[in-house]
C-alpha positions in Angstrom: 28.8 83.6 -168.0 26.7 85.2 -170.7 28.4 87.7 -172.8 27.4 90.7 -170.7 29.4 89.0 -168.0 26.3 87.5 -166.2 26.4 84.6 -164.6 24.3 82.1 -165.6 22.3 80.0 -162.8 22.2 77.2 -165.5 25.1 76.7 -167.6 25.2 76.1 -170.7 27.5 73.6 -171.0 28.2 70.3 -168.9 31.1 67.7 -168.6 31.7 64.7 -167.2 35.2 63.8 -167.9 37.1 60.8 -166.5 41.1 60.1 -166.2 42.4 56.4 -165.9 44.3 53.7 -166.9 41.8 51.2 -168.0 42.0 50.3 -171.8 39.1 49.3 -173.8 35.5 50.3 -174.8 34.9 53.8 -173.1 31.6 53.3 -172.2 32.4 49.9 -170.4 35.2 51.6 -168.8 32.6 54.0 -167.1 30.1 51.4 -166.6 33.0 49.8 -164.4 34.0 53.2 -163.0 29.7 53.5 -162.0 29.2 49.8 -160.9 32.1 50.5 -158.5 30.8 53.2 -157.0 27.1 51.6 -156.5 29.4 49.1 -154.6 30.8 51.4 -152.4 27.4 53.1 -151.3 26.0 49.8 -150.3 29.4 49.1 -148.1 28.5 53.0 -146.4 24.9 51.9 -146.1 25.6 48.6 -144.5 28.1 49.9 -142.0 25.9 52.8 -141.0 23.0 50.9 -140.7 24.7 48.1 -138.4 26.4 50.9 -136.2 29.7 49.8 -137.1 31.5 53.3 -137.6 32.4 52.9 -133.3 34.1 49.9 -133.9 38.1 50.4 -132.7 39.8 49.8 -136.0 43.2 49.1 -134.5 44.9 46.1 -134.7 43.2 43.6 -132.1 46.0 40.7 -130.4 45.2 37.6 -130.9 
């Protein structure tokens, strides 16, 4: 919001701001965080390209 109370359609600021309990460097920290998540897209690529969301996900006997 400007300060004749518009709204700006672009704001002037941005922030990206994480929360964890990892120690250490925090740019390796969000390299983990973003490797993780690369990770997980491939699993929801792979499991919508191989149909498998209509598996039963019960337990099966054996």
């Amino acid at each position: 919001m400007d300060r004749h109370g518009q709204i700006l359609l672009v704001p002037d600021i941005e922030v990206n701001a994480y929360w964890t309990s990892l120690e250490g460097d925090p740019w390796r920290v969000v390299e983990l965080y973003r490797g993780h998540a690369t990770s997980e897209q491939f699993h929801s690529e792979i499991k919508t390209d191989l149909d498998l969301e209509r598996l039963p996900s019960g337990k099966f006997q054996t």
